[in-house]
N, C-alpha and C positions, 0 to 999 in steps of 0.2 A: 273383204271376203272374195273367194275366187270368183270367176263368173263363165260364162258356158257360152259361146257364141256358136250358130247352124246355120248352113246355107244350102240349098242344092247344090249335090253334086253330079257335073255334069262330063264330067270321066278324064275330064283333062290335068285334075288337081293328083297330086301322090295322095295316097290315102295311107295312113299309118293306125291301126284303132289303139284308141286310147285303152290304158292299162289299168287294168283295174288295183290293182297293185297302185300304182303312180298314183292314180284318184284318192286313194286312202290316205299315201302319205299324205298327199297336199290336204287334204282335210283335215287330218290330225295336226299337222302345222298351226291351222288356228283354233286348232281344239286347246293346243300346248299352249296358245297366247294368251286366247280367250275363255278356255274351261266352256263349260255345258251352253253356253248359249250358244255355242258354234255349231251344237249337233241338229240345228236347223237345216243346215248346208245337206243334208242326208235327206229330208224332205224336199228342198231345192231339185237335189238330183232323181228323185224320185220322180218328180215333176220332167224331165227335162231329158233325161236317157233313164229308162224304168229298165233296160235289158243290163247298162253299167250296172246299176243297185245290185240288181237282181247276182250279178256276177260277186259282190263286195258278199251277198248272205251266204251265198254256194258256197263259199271260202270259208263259211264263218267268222269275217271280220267286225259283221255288223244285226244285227238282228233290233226284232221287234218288242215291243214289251207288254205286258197286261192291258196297256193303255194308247195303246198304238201308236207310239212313241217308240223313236231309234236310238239304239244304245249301241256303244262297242262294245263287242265279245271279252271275254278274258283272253283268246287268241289275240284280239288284236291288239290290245293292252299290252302284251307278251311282243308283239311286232312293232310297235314304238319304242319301247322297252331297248329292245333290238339293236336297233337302227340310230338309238340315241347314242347306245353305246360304241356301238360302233364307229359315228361321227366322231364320241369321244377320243377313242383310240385313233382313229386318224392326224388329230394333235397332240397327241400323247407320245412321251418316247418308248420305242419300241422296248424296248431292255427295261420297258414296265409294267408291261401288263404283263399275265399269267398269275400263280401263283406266286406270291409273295416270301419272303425269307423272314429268319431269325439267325441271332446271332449265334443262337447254340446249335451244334452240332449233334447227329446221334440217329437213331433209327426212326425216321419221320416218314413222310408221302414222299416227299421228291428226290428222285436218284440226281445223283450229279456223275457227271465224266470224269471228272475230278476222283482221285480214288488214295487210297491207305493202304497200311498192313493189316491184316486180319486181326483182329484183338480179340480174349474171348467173352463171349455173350454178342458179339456183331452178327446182325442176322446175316445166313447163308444163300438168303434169297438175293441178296444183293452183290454176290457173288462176281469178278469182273475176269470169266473165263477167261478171255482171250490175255491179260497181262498176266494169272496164274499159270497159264501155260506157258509163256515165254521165258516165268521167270524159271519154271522146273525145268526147262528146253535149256536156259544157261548155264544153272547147276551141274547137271549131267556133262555136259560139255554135245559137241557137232558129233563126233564121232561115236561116241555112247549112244549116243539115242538114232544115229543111220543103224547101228548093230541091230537094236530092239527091234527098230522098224523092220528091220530085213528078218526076223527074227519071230516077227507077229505078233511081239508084245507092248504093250501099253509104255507112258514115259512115267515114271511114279511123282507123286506129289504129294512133298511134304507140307505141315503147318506151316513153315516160315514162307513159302510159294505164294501163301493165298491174300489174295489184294482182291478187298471190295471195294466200290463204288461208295463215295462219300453220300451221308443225305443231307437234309433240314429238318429239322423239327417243326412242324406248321403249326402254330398257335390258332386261338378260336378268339374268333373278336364280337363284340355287342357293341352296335354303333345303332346311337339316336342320331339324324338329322333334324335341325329347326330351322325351318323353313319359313323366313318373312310372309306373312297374307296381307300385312297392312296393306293401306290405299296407294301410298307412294311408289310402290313394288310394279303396278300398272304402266310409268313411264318407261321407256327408251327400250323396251322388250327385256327387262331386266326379270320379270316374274317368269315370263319362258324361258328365258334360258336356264334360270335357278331352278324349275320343276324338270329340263331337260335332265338335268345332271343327278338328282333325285332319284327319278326313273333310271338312269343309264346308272346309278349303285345299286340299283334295287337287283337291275339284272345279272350284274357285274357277282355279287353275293350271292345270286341263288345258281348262277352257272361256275362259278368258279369255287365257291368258298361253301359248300351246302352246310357246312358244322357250323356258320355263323348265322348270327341273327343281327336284321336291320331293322328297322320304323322310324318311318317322317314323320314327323310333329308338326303340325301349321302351327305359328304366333302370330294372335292380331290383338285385338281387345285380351283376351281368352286364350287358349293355346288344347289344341287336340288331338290325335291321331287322326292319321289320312291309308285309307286303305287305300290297294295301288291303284282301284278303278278311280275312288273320291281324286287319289293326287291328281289322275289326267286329268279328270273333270274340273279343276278344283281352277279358281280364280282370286288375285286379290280382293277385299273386301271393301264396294266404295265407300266411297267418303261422302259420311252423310251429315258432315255438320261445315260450315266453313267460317265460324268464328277466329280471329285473330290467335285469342287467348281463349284457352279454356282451363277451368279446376273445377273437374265433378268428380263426387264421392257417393258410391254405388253402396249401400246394403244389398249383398248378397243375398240373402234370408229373406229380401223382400225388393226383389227388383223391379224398378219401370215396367212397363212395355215397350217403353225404346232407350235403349243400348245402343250408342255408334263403337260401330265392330272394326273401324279403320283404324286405331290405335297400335302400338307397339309394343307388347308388353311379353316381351321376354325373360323378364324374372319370373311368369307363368311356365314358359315352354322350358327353361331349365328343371326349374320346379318337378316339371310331368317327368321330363328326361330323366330326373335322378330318381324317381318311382321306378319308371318301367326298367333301370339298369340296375337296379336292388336284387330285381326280381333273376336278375339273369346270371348263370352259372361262371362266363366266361373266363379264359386269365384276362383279356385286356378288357377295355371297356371307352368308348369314347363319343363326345359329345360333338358332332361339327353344325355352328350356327351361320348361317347364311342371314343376311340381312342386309337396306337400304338405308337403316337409323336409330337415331337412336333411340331409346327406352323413353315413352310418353305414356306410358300404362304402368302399375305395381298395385301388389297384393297388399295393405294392412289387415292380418287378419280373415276376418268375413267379409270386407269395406274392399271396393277395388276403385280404384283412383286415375283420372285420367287429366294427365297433366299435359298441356302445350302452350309454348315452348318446351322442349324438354328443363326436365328441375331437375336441380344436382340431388334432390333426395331419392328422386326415383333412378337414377342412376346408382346412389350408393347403395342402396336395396336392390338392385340389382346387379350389383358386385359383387354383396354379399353371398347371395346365390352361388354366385360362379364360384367361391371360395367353398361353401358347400360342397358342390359337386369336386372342388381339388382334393377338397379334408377325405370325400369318398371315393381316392381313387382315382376320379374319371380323366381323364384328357380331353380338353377342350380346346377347338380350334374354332375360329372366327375369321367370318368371309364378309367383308364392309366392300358392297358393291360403290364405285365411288363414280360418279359420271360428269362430275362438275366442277369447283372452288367451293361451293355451299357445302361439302360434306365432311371439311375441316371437322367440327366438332365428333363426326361419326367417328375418322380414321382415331383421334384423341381417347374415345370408348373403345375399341375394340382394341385401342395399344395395352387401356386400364386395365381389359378382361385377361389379358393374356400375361402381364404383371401379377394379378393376383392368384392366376390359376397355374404360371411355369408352363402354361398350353403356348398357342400359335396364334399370332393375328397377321393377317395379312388384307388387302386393299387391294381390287384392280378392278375391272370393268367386266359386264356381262358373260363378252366374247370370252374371255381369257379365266372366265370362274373354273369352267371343266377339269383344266387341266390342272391347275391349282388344288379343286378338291380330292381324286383322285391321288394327286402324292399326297397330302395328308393323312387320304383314308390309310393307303399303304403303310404310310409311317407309324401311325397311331395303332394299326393293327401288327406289327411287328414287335410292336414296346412292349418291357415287362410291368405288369399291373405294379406301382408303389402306393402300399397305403401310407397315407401322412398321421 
């Protein structure tokens, strides 16, 4: 946690005042680590410089609640959001962000320099004056068109003159992300940086793409939606059993009162994913799952099952799934954060998922997730929807 060190000053020292801006970040830093326990740090400061605070509500980054507890604004949500993305785009190649392409050609959002002969039904809005007039200026010839001009009349131009500007056709995409909340998601900063990149699509689609639709799904035990406030807040879920071996089997219809939520149970969050992409209009459609392991959780039914070691049945149940979601369409791409030698078995799963779904698996570390997800999202929202 940061910490606040004071001393008189005695006018010798430079003084530079702390930014309230800066303060935010670094707190949201361990808000992205840590999720809602962090927003202590806000009472700390409260404590500590009450004129800083006071500067973070002015801004509306940070406010109070019914219960006099401190929450971050939807602004400031919007400014993590931000600044994720931004860091994103920093490692990212430039010739990749913006708008995105398809391979078909025709009257879309984005003009190109690149340009044609005028065909007809090409809209006129796209018109590329300057090479229609050069080409009637050659037509005519040098000395025809000094006449006119001395003459005060216009250079005429015909249909074969007129050159528009090429476009793209910009497709509309439905992307679920599922988002690991297991317990293991806690080490080596890999749940922050995985809700970093989350966030920085969230913003990426509602500033770039507004015709498309996104939702992160958490998978732990269970698998849910996460609104953008819950995603920053939101933290792996500990680990509240530490038996060797476990095999328990849950009635739904009639559960305990204690459920360990550290589990892994991604044949859920598929599951939810192919619900909410049902519902959704788009031409493309795609699932990208982010995760530290593998499948230790499955549905039988009403009965949910928590297996460790991971079992090859809860694996193939969880295959099965993904094949699901291919039969409907979806694209699915898989992010196996891999940090060690131990996560052999994971890279093995996520090669299975993307055999049985024609999607993407890929394996790297924390740091290097962003830019990974990112050309996926691109890629996935460029394809054309195939149904199987």
């Amino acid at each position: 946690m940061p910490s606040f060190e004071y001393s008189k000053w005695d006018g010798s020292q430079p003084f530079s005042p702390q930014s309230a801006d800066k303060v935010f970040d670094q707190i949201s830093d361990y808000l992205l680590q840590y999720g809602d326990d962090a927003l202590q740090l806000f009472e700390e400061l409260e404590q500590q410089s009450p004129e800083l605070l006071d500067q973070l509500i002015q801004r509306g980054l940070v406010e109070k609640d019914a219960e006099g507890k401190f929450q971050v604004t939807p602004k400031g949500v919007r400014r993590v959001e931000s600044k994720a993305l931004e860091e994103l785009f920093d490692v990212t190649r430039k010739d990749r962000t913006g708008r995105h392409e398809t391979d078909q050609r025709g009257a879309g959002q984005m003009v190109h320099e690149e340009t044609k002969p005028y065909e007809f039904g090409d809209p006129v809005s796209h018109l590329n004056l300057q090479e229609t007039l050069r080409n009637a200026m050659s037509r005519e010839g040098q000395a025809a068109v000094r006449e006119r001009r001395e003459a005060g009349l216009g250079i005429p131009i015909s249909e074969d003159d007129l050159v528009i500007h090429e476009t793209e056709y910009q497709t509309n995409c439905a992307t679920v992300v599922l988002l690991d909340m297991s317990g293991s998601m806690t080490r080596y900063g890999k749940y922050g940086q995985a809700k970093k990149v989350a966030l920085a699509l969230s913003q990426l689609v509602r500033s770039r793409y507004p015709g498309d639709f996104i939702q992160v799904v958490g998978f732990y035990t269970y698998a849910s939606p996460l609104t953008e406030r819950e995603l920053f807040l939101s933290a792996p879920k500990p680990v509240s059993i530490y038996d060797s071996r476990v095999h328990l089997r849950i009635n739904l219809d009639q559960p305990p009162k204690f459920i360990p939520e550290h589990f892994t149970n991604i044949q859920a969050g598929l599951q939810f994913a192919r619900r909410i992409l049902r519902r959704q209009p788009a031409a493309n459609k795609q699932i990208i799952v982010i995760t530290d392991g593998e499948p230790t959780a499955h549905l039988e039914g009403r009965n949910l099952v928590l297996i460790y070691p991971p079992a090859e049945k809860t694996a193939r149940i969880t295959l099965g799934e993904a094949k699901a979601c291919a039969n409907d369409g979806l694209h699915v791409s898989s992010f196996a954060l891999v940090e060690d030698y131990f996560y052999l078995g994971l890279v093995n799963f996520v090669e299975q998922m993307a055999a049985v779904t024609g999607g993407i698996a890929a394996y790297c570390n924390a740091d290097d997730l962003g830019n990974m997800v990112i050309e996926s999202f691109n890629k996935g929202r460029k394809r054309r929807r195939v149904m199987r």
